[in-house]
Structures are given as C-alpha cells and as structure tokens.
C-alpha positions as CSV (number, residue, x, y, z in Angstrom):
1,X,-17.6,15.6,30.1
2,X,-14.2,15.5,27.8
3,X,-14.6,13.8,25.3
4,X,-11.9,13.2,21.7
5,X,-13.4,11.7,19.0
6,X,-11.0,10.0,16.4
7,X,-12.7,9.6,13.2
8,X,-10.8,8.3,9.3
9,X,-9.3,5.2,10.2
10,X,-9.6,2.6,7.2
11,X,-8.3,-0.3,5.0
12,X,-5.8,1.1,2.8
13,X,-3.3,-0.1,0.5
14,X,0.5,0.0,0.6
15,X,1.7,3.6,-0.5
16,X,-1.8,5.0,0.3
17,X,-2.8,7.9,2.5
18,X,-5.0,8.4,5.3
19,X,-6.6,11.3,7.2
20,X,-7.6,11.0,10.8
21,X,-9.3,13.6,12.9
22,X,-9.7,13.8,16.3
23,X,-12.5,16.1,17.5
24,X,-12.1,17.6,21.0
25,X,-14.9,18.9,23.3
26,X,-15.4,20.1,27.0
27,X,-11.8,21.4,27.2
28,X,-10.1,24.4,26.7
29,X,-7.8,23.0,23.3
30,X,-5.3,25.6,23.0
31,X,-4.1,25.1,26.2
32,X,-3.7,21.6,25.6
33,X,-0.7,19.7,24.2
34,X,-2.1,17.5,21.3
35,X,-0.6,13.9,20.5
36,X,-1.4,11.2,18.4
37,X,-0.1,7.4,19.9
38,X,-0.9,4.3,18.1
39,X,-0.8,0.5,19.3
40,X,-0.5,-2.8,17.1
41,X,-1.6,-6.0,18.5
42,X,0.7,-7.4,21.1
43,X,2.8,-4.5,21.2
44,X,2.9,-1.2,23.8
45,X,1.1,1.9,22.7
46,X,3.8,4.3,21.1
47,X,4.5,7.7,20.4
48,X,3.6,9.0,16.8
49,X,3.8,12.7,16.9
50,X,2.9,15.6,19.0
51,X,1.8,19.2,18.5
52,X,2.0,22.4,21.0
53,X,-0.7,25.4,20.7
54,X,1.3,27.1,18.6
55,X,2.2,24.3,16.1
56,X,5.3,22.7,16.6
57,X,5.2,19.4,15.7
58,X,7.8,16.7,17.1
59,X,7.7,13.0,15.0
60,X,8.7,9.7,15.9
61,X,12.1,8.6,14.0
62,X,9.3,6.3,11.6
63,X,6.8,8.7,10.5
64,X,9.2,11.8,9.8
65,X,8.5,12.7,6.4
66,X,5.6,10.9,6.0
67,X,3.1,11.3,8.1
68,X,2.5,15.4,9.2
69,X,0.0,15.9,12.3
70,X,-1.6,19.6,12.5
71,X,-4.2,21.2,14.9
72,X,-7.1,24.3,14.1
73,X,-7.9,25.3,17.3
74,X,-10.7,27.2,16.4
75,X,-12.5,24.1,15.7
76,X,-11.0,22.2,18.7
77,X,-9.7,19.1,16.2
78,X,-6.4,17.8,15.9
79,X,-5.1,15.7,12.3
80,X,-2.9,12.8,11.4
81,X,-2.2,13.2,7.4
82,X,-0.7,10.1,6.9
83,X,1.0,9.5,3.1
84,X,3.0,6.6,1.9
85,X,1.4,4.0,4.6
86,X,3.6,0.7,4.8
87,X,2.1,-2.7,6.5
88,X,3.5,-1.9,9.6
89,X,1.8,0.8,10.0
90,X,-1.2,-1.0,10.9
91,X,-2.5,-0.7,14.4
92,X,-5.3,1.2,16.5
93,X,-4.3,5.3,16.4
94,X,-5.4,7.5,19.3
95,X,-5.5,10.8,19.9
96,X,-4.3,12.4,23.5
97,X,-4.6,15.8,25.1
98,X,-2.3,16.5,27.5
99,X,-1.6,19.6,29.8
100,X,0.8,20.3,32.8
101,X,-0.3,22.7,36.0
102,X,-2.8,21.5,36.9
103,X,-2.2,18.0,34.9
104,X,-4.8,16.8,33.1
105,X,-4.4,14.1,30.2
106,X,-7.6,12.4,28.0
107,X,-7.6,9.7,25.6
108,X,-9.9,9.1,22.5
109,X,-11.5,5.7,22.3
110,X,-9.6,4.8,19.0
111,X,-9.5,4.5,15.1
112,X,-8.5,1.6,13.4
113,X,-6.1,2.1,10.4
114,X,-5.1,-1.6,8.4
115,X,-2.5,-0.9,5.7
116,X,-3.2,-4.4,4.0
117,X,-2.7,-4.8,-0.2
C-alpha cells in the first residue's frame, strides 16, 4: 500500500523557518515526480513547488527565494525548507507523487503549518 507521510508542520512565528518531510513507501520514488501543494481554509489547494528525479525544482511565483523543496532518493523522502514564513503562509501542506505512463498520483494525509506571532 503507498503510502507519504508529511511530518514538521508547526506554530511558528513571522520570519521563522520550518522543515517538512514527506516520507514515501511502496513506490518506486525516483521514478516519481515529487510536489508539495498546500490549502488554507476556504481556499483551493495550490501549487508550491515541484521536484523531478534528477532535482530540478520549479516554485510558485510566492515561495521563490524563500522556500527551497529537495528530494534524497535513497531514503525515498521529499523536503520543504521553508525560511522567512509570513502569516499567509498558513495552511495544511501536502506532499504528492506523481508519475506519467502508466499514471499514477498519491497524496499524503497532511501537515499543518500556522505562521501566527
């Protein structure tokens, strides 16, 4: 059974920094496209970054430069460094796994991240 754990969500101040983790078993990772997507209340899950097998990372337009995701895929776990958090921010951050031919695409169950002073 797939399963992607997301694990370092917390209460954190403006300015602060976060790392989440997002553990990935029952899958073959590095043939997986890796994504984190993250949805405040009343609002549509969005886009925060991605990362291919080989590392390139694409970021939304409000995370470039501050948030940076990476991936080891010897230990099957994507990241989500997050520095300089700001209030909006806040919201439940997931991590997908995504692949094309055949397509296949998992979600995690969640990590909350409040940036709150």
């Amino acid at each position: 059974q797939v399963q992607l754990v997301e694990s370092g969500g917390d209460l954190v101040q403006p300015g602060g920094s976060l790392r989440l983790s997002c553990a990935a078993s029952a899958i073959t990772f590095s043939m997986y496209l890796m994504g984190w997507y993250r949805q405040a209340p009343g609002k549509q899950r969005e886009l925060v970054a991605t990362i291919t097998s080989g590392g390139t990372a694409i970021y939304t337009d409000f995370v470039k430069g501050r948030f940076t995701i990476s991936r080891d895929n010897a230990k099957n776990t994507v990241y989500l460094q997050m520095n300089s958090l700001k209030p909006e921010d806040t919201a439940v951050y997931y991590c997908n796994a995504y692949r094309n031919v055949p397509t296949r695409a998992y979600w995690g169950q969640g990590t909350q991240v409040t940036v709150s002073p």
